[in-house]
N, CA, C and O atoms as a MOPAC input file, in Angstrom:
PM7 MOZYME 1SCF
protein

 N     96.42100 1   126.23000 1    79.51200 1
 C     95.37500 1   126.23400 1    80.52400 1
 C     95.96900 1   126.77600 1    81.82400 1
 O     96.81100 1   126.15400 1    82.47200 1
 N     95.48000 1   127.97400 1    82.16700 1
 C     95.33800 1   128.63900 1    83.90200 1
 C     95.28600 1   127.52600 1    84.78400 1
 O     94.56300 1   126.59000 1    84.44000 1
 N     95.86100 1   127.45100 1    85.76900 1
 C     95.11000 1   126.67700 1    86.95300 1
 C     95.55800 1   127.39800 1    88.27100 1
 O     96.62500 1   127.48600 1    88.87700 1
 N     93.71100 1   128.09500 1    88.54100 1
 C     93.73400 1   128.60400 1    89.97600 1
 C     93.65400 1   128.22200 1    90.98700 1
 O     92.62600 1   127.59400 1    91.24200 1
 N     94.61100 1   128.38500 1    92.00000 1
 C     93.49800 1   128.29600 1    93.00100 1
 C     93.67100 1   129.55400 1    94.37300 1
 O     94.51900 1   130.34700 1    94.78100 1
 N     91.96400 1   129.01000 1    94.78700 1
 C     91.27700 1   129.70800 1    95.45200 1
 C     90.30800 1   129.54100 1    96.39500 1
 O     89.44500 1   128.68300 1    96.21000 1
 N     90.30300 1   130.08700 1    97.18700 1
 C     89.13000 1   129.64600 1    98.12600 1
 C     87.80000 1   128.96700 1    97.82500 1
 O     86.98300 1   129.57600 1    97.13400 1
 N     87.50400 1   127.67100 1    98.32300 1
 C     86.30000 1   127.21700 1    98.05700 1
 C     85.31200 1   128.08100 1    98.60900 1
 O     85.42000 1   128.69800 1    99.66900 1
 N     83.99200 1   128.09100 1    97.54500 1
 C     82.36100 1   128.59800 1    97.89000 1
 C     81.36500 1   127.90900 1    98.05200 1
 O     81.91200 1   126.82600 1    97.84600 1
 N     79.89600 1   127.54600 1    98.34200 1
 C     79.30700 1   126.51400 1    98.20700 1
 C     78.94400 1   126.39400 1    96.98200 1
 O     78.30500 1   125.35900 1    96.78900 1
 N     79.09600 1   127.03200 1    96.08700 1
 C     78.64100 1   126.61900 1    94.69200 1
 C     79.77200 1   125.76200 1    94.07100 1
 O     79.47200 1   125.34900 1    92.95000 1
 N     80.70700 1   125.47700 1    94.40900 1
 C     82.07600 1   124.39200 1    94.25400 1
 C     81.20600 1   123.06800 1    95.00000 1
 O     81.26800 1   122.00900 1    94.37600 1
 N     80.67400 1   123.06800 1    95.85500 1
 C     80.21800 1   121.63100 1    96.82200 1
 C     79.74800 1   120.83800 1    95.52600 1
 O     80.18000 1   119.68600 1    95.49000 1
 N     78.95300 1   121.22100 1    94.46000 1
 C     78.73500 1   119.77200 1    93.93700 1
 C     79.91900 1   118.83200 1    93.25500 1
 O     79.96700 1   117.61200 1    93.41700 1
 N     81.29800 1   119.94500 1    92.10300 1
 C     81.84300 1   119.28700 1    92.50800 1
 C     83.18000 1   118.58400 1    93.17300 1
 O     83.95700 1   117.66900 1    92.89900 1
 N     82.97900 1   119.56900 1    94.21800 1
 C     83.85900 1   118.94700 1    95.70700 1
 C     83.06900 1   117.39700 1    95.68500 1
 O     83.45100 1   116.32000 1    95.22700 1
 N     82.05200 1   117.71300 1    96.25100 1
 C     81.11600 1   116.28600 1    96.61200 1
 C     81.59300 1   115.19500 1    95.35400 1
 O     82.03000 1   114.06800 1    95.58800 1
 N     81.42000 1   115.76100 1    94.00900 1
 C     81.65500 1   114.44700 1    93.25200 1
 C     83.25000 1   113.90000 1    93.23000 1
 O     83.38400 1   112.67700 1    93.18600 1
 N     84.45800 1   114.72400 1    93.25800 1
 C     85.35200 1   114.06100 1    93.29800 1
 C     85.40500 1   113.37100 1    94.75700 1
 O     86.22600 1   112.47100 1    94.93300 1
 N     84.81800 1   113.64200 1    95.47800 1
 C     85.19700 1   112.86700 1    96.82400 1
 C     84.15300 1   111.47600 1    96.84300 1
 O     84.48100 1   110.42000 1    97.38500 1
 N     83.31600 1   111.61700 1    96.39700 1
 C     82.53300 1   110.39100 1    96.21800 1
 C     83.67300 1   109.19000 1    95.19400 1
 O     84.09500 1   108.05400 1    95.40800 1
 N     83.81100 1   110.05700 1    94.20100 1
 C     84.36500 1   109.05700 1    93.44800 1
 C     85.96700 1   108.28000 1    94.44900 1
 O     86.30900 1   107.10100 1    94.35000 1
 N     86.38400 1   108.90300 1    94.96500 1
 C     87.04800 1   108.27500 1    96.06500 1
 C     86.67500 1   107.56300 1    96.89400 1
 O     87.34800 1   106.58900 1    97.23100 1
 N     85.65100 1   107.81700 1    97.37700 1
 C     84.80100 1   106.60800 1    98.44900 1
 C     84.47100 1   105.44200 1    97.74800 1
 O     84.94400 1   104.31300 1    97.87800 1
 N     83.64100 1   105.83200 1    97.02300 1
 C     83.46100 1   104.54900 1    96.00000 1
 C     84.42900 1   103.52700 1    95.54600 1
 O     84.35500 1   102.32400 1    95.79700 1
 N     85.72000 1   104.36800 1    94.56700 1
 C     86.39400 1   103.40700 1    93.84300 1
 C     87.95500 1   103.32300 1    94.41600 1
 O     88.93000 1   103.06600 1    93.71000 1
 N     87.98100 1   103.55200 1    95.61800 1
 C     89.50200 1   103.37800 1    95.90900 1
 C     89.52000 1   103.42700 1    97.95800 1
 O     88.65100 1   103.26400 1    98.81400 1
 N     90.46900 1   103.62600 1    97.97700 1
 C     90.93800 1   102.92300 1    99.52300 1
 C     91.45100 1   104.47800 1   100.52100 1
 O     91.73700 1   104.55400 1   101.71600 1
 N     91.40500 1   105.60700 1    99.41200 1
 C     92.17000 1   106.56700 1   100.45300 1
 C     91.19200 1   107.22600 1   101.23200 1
 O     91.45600 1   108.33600 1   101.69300 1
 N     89.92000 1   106.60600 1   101.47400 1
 C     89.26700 1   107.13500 1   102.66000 1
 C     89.05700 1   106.65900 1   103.62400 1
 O     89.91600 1   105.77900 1   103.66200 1
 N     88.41300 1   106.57700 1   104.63800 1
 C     87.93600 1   106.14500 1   105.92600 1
 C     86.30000 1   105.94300 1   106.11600 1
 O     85.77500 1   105.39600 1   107.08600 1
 N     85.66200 1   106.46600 1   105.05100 1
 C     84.38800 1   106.03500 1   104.85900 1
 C     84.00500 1   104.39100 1   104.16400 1
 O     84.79500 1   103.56100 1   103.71200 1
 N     83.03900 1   104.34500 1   104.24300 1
 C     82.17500 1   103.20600 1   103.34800 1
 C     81.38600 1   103.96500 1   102.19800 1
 O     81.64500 1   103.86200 1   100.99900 1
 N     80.45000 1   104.69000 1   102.71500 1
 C     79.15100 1   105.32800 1   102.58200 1
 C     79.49900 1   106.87000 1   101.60000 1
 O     80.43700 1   107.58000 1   101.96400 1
 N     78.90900 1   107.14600 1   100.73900 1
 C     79.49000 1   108.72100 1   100.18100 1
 C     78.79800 1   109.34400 1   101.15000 1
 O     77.92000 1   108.70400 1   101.72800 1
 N     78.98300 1   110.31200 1   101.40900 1
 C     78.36000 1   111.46900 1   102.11700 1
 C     77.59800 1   112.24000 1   101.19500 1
 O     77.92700 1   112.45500 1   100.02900 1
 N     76.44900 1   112.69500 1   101.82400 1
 C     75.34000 1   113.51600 1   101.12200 1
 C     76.12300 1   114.85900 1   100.77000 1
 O     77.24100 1   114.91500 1   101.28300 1
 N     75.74900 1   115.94900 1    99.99400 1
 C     76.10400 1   117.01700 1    99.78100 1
 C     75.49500 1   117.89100 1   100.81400 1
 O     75.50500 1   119.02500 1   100.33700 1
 N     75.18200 1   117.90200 1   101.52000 1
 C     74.51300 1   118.48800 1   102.47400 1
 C     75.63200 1   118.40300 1   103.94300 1
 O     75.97900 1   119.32900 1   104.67600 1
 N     76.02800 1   116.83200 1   104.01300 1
 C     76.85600 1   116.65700 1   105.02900 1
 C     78.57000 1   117.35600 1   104.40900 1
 O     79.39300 1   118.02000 1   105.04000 1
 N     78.60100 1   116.96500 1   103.25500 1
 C     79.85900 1   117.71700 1   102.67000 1
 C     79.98600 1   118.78400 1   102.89300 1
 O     81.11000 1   119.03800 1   103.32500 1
 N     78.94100 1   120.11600 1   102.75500 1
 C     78.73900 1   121.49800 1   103.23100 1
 C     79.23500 1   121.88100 1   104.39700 1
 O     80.16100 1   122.69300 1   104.39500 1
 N     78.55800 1   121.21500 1   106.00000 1
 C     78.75800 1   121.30200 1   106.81800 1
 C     80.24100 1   120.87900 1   107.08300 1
 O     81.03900 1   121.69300 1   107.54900 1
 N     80.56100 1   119.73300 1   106.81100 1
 C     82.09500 1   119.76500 1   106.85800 1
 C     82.57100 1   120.92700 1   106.08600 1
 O     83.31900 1   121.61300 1   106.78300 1
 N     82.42800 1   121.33300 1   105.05400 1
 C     83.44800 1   122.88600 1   104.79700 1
 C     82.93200 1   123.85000 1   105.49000 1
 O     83.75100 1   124.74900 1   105.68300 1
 N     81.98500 1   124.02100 1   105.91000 1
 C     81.79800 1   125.14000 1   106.96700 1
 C     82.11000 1   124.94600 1   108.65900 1
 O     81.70800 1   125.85700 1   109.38400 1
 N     82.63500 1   124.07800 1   109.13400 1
 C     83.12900 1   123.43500 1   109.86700 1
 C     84.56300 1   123.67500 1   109.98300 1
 O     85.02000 1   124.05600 1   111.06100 1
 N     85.29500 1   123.49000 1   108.99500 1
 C     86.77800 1   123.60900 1   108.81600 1
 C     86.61200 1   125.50200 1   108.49300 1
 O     87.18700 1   126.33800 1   109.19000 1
 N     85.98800 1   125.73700 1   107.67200 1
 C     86.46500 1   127.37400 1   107.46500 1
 C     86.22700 1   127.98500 1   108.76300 1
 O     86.95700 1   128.95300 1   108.97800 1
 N     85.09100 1   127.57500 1   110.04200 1
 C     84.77300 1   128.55800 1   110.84000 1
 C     85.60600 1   128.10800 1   111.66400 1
 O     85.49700 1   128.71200 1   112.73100 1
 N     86.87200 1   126.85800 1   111.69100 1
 C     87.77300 1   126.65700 1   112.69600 1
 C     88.65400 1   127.41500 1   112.20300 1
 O     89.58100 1   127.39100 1   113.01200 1
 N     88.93700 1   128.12200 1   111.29500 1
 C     89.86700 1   129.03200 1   110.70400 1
 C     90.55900 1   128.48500 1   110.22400 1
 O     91.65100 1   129.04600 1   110.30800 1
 N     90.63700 1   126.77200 1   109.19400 1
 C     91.29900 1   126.34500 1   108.18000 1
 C     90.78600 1   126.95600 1   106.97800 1
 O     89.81200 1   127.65800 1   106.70700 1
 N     92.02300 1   126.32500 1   106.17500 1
 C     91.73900 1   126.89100 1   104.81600 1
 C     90.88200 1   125.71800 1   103.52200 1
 O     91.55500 1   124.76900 1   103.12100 1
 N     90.06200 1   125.82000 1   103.21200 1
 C     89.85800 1   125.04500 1   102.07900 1
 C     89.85200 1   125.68400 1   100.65000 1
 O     89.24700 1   126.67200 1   100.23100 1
 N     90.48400 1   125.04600 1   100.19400 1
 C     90.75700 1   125.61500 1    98.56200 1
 C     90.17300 1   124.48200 1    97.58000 1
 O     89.97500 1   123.28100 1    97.76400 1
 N     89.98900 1   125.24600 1    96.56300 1
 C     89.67500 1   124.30000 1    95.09200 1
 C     91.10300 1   125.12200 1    94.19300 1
 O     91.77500 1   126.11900 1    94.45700 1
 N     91.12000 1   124.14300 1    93.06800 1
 C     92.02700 1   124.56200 1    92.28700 1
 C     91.27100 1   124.32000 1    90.85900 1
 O     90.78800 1   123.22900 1    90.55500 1
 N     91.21900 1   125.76900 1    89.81100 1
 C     90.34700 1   125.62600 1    88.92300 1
 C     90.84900 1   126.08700 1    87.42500 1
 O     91.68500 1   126.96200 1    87.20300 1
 N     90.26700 1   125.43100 1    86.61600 1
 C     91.12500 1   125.60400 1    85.24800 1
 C     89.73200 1   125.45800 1    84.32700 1
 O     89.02000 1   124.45700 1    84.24700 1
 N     89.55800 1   126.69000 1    83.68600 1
 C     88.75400 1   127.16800 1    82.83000 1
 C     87.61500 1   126.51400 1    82.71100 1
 O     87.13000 1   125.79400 1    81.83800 1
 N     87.08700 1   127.10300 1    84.32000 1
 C     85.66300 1   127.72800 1    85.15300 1
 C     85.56600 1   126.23200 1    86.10600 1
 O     84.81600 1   126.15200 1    87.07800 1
 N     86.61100 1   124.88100 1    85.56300 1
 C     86.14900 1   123.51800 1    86.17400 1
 C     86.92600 1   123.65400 1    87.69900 1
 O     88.04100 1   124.12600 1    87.92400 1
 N     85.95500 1   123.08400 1    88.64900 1
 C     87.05400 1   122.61900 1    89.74400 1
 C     87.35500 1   121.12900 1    89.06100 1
 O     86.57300 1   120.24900 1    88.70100 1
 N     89.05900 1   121.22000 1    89.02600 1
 C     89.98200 1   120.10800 1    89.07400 1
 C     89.61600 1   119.32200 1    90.50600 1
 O     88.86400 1   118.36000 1    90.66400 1
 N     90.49500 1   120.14600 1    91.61300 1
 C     90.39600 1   119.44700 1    92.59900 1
 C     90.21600 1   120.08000 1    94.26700 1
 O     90.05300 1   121.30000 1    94.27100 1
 N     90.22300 1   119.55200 1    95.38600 1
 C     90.20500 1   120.66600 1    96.26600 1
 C     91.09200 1   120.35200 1    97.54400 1
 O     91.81600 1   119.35600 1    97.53500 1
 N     91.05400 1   120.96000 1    98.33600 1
 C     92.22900 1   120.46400 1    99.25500 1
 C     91.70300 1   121.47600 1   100.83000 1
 O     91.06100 1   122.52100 1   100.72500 1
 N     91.99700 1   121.07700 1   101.74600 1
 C     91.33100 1   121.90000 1   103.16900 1
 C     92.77400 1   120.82500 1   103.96100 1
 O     93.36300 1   119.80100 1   103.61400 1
 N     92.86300 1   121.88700 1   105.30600 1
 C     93.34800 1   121.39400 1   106.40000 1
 C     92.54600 1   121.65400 1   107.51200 1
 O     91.55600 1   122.37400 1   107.63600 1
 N     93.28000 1   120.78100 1   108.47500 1
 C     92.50300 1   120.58800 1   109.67200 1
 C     93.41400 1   119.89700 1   110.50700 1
 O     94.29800 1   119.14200 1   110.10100 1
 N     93.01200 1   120.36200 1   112.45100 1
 C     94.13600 1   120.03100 1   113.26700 1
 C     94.15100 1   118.21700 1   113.40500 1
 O     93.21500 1   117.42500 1   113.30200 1
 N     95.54600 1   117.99000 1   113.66200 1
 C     95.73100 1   116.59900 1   113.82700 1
 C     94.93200 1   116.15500 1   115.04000 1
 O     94.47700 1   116.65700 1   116.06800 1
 N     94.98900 1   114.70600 1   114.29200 1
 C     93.78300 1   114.03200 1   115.46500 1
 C     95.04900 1   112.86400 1   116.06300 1
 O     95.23300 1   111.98600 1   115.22000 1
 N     95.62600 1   112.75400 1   116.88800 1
 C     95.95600 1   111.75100 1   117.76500 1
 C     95.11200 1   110.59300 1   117.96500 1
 O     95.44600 1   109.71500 1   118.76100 1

């Protein structure tokens, strides 16, 4: 099995959105309560790409595995 990666598109958001839900939901490495709508997920990646970070997915035969973006530190 390939595993690419590559720039995220919005056709990746649903599932960007589902692995990150499943993090909100069942574990501790977020800062939310609440999942975020797919709608609000969007805007956050278009948010980070038009600050000129990078968000990537990484994909293995056609699935996004997983995805990954940066963004400036918050003090």
């Amino acid at each position: 099995m390939d595993l690419i990666i590559r720039d995220a598109c919005l056709a990746d958001l649903p599932a960007i959105s589902a692995i990150y839900a499943a993090e909100v939901r069942d574990h501790v490495n977020t800062y939310e309560y609440d999942v975020p709508s797919q709608e609000e997920m969007q805007g956050r990646m278009q948010a980070t790409v038009a600050a000129g970070y990078p968000y990537l997915v990484a994909v293995a035969a056609g699935e996004v595995l997983g995805y990954a973006y940066a963004s400036s530190y918050r003090a």
